[in-house]
C-alpha positions as CSV (number, residue, x, y, z in Angstrom):
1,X,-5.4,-25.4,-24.1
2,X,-4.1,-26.2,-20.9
3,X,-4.0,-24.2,-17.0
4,X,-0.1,-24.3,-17.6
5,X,-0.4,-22.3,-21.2
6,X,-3.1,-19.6,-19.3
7,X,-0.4,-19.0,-17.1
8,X,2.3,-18.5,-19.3
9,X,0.4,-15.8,-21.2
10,X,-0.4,-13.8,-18.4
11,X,3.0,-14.2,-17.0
12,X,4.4,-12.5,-20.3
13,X,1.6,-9.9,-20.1
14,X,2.2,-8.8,-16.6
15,X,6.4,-8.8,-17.1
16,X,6.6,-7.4,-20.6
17,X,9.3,-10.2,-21.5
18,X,9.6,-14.0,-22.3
19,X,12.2,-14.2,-20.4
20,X,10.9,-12.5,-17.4
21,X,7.9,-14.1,-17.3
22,X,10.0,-18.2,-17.7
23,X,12.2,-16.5,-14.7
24,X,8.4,-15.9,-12.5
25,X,7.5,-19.1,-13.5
26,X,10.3,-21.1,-13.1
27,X,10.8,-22.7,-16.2
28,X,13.4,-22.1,-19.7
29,X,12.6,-19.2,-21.9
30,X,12.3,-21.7,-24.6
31,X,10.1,-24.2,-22.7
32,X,7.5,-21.0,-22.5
33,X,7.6,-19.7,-25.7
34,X,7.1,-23.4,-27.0
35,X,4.0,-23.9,-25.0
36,X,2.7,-20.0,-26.1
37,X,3.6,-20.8,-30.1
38,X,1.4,-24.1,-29.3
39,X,-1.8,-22.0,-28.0
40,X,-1.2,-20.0,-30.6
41,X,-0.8,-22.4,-33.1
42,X,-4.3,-24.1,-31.2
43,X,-6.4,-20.9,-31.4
44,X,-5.2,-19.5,-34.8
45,X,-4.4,-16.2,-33.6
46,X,-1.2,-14.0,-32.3
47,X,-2.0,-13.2,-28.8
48,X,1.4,-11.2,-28.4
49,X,3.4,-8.7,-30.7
50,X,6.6,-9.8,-30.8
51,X,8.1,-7.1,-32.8
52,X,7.3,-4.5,-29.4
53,X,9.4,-4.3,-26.8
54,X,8.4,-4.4,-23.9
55,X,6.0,-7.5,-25.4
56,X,2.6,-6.0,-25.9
57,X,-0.9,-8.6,-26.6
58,X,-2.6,-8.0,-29.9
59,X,-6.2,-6.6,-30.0
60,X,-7.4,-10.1,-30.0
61,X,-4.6,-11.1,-27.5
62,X,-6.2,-8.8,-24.5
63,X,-9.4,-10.2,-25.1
64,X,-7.9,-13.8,-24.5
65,X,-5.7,-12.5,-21.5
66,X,-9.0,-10.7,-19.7
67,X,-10.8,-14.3,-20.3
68,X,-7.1,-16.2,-18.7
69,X,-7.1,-14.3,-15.7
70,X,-10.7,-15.2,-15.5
71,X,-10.3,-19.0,-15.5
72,X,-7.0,-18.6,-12.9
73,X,-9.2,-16.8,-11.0
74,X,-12.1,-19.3,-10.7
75,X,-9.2,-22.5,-10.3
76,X,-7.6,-20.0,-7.4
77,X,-11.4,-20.4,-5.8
78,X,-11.1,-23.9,-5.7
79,X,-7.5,-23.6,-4.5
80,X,-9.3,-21.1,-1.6
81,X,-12.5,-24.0,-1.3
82,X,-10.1,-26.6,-0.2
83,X,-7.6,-24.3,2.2
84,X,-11.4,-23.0,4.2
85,X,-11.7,-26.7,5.2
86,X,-8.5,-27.4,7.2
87,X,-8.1,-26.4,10.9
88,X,-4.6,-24.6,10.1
89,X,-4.1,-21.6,8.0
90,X,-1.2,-22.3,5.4
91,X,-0.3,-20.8,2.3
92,X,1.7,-17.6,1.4
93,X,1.2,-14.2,1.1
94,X,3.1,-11.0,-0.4
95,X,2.3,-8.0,1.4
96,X,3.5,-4.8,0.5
97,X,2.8,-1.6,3.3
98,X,3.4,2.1,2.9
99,X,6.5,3.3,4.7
100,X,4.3,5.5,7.1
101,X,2.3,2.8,8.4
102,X,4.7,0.3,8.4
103,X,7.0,1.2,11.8
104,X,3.7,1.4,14.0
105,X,1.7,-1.3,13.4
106,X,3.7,-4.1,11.6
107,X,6.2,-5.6,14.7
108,X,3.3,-6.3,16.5
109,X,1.2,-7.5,13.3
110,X,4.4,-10.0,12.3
111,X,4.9,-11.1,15.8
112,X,1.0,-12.2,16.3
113,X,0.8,-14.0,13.1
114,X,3.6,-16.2,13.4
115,X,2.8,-17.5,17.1
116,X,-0.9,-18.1,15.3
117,X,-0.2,-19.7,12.4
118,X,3.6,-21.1,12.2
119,X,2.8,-22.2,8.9
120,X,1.9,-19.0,7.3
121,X,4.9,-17.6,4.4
122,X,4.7,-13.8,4.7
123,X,7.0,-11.4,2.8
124,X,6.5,-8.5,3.6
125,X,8.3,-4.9,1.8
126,X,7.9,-1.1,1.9
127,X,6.9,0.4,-1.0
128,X,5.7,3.9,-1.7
129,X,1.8,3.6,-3.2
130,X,3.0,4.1,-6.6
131,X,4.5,1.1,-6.8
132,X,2.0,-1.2,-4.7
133,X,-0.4,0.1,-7.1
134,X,2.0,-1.4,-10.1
135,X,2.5,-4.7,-8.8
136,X,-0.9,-5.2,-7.6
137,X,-1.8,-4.8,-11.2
138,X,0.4,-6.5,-12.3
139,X,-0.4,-9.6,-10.2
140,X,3.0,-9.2,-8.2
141,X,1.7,-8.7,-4.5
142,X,-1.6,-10.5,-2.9
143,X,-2.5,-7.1,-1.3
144,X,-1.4,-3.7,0.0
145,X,-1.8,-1.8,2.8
146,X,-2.1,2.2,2.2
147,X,-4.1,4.8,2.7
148,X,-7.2,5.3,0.7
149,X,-9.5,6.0,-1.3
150,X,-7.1,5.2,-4.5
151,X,-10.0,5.9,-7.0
152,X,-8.8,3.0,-9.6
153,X,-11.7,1.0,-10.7
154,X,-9.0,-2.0,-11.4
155,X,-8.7,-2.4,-7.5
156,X,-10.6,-3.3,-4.4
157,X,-10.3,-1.4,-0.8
158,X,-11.1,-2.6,2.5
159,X,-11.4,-0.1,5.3
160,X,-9.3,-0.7,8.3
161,X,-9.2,2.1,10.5
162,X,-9.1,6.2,10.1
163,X,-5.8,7.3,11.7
164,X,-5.8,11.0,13.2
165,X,-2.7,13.6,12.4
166,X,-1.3,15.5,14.8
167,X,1.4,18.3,14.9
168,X,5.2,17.9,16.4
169,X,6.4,21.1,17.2
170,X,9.7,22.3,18.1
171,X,10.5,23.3,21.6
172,X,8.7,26.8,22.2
173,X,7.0,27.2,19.2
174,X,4.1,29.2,19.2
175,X,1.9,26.3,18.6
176,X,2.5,24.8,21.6
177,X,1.0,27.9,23.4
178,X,-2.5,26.3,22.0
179,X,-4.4,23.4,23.7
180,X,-5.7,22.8,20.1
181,X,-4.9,23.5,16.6
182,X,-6.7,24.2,13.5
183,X,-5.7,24.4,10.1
184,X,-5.8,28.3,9.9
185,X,-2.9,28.2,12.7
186,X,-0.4,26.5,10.2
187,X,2.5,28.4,8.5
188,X,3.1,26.1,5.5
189,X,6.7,27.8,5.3
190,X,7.2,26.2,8.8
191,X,6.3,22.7,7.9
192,X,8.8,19.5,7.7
193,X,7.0,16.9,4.7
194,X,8.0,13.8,3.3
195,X,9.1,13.9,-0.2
196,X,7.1,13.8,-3.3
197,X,6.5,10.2,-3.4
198,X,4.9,9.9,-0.4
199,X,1.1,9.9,-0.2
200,X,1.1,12.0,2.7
201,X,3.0,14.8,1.4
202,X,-0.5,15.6,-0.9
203,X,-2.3,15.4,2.4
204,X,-0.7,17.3,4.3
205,X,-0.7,20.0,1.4
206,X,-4.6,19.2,1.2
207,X,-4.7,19.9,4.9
208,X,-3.2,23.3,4.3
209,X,-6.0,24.8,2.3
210,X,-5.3,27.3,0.1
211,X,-1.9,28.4,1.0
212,X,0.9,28.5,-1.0
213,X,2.8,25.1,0.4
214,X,7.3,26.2,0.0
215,X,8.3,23.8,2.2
216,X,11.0,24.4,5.7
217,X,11.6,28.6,6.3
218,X,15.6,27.1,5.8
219,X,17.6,28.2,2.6
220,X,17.4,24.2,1.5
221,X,15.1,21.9,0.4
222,X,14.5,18.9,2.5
223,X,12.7,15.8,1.2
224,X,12.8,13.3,3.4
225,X,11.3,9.6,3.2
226,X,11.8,8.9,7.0
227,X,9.2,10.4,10.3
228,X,12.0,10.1,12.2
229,X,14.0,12.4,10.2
230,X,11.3,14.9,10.4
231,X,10.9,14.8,14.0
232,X,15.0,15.2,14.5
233,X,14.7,18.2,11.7
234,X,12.3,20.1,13.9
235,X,14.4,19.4,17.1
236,X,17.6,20.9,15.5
237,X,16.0,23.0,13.2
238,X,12.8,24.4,14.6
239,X,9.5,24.7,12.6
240,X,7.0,21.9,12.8
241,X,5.8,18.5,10.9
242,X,2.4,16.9,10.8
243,X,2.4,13.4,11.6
244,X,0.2,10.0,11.6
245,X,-0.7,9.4,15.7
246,X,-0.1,6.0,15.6
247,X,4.0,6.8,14.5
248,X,4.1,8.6,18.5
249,X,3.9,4.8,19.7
250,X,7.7,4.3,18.7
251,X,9.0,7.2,20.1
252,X,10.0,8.3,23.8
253,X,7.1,9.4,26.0
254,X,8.9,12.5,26.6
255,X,8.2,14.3,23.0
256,X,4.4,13.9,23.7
257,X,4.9,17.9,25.4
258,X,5.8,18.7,22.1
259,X,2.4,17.0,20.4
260,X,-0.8,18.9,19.9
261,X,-4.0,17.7,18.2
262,X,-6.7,19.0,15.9
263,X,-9.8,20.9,17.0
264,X,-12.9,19.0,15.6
265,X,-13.5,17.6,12.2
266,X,-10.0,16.0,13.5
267,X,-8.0,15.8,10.2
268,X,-7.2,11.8,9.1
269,X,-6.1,9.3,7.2
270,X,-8.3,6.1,5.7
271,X,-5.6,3.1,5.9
272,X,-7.3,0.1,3.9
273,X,-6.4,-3.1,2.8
274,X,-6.1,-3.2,-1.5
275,X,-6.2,-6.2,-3.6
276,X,-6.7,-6.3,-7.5
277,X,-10.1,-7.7,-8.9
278,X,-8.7,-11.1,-8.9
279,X,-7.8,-11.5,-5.4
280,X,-8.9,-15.0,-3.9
281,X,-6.8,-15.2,-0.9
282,X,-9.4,-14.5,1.5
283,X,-9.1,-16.3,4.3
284,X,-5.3,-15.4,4.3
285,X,-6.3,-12.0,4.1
286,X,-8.6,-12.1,7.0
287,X,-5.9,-13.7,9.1
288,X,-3.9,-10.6,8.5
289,X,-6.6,-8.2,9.1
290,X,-7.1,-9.6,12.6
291,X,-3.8,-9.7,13.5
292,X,-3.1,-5.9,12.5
293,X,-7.3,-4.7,13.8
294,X,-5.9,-5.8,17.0
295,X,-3.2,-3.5,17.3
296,X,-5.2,-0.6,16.5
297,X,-7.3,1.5,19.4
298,X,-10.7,1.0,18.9
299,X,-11.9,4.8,18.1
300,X,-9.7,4.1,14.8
301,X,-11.1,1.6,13.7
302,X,-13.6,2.1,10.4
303,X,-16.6,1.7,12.2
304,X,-16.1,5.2,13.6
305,X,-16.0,7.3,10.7
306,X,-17.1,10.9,11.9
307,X,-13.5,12.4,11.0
308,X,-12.3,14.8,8.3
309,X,-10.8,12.4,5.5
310,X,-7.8,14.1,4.1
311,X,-7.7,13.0,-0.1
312,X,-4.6,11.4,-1.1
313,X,-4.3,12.8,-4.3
């Protein structure tokens, strides 16, 4: 049994496919299955069923795969062991972010990571949390950033900060008569969301209480996957949205008259950083964790937590 043939198998787990998996790890289709038929061969067992499609392991073959991501997991410590002891930070990372966070705090993330550590390979991509839940599963992505808590046991959070809502009204709405609002002053039939796929769409709901959440008071439905569009929808189209605080850092000055906050328990989000069980990349991770922490105003940050989490699900 070799590292190489430990790989392959959870490879072909995590994609599925032999061919898939060859593609992830650059090498022929028939060159992997080869080296899996040998194992197999090795260990007298079938550790996939071929006949399924997508590939499934056997009873016996997820017992072997738990105990292969195990031992890549302990040689990724070593790998970790020896990065800890040189003076420059190298290495890659796939990073995955949640399109609501993304705008505010990544350009200034990115832009002090590289001049720290030139040698660091980030790719970084938007995903909704249904999918950075999937590839961190999977194996695809070193960590997410999202907002929390996720509730899946296969997955480890880090709190970063708690991120206040506030409301964007249009120009001479009623709720802009107020200093301060509270949930009981929202008309969900008013409201401006993000689409189904978006985490905060269920907070926002959640924020509502029991009301019956319709959507816009327009004879459409509008889901949209952008804060900007929501902010140009209530400008042409009146009503309101409910949106992250940090987003109001990339827009003009001048829509702040239109902003009002939460009385107290202030309504927010927890944004934390997720990695899967096997996650190794620690001092990587850190790096990133600094670099975004200090973008963030302090009273975010986790240590204050005496705010109103709204649930993402």
């Amino acid at each position: 049994m070799t590292l190489t043939q430990i790989e392959y198998i959870v490879a072909v787990e995590r994609n599925g496919s032999f061919v898939t998996a060859a593609e992830k790890c650059f090498v022929t289709q028939p060159t992997l299955s080869m080296q899996i038929q040998k194992l197999e061969e090795e260990l007298g067992i079938k550790i996939f069923d071929r006949n399924h499609h997508p590939i499934l392991p056997t009873d016996m073959g997820k017992r072997i795969l738990e105990q292969a991501k195990k031992v890549l997991y302990e040689r990724n410590i070593i790998d970790e062991l020896i990065l800890s002891q040189k003076d420059e930070l190298i290495g890659n990372l796939n990073v995955a972010i949640i399109p609501t966070v993304a705008p505010s705090i990544l350009p200034n993330t990115l832009k002090s990571l590289v001049k720290k550590y030139p040698k660091l390979d980030i790719t970084i991509s938007e995903m909704n949390t249904e999918n950075i839940i999937k590839q961190l599963k999977e194996g695809e992505l070193d960590f997410g950033i999202l907002s929390t808590p996720l509730y899946e046991k296969s997955l480890k959070e880090t709190v970063l900060y708690y991120e206040p809502y506030v409301i964007y009204a249009s120009k001479n709405h009623k709720l802009l008569n107020k200093k301060n609002i509270t949930p009981e002053d929202l008309d969900v039939n008013e409201i401006w969301s993000l689409g189904d796929e978006h985490c905060m769409r269920f907070q926002v709901i959640n924020l509502c209480g029991k009301q019956k959440f319709v959507g816009a008071q327009n004879p459409f439905t509008y889901h949209s996957g952008s804060i900007l569009s929501l902010i140009n929808m209530v400008d042409v189209n009146g009503g309101y949205t409910i949106l992250p605080e940090l987003a109001l850092s990339i827009f003009p000055e001048a829509i702040m008259k239109q902003v009002r906050t939460f009385n107290d328990p202030i309504p927010v989000r927890e944004i934390s950083l997720v990695t899967n069980k096997y996650f190794t990349k620690n001092k990587l991770s850190i790096a990133f964790m600094d670099s975004l922490l200090s973008n963030i105003p302090e009273p975010m940050k986790a240590k204050n937590k005496k705010r109103r989490i709204l649930n993402t699900n």
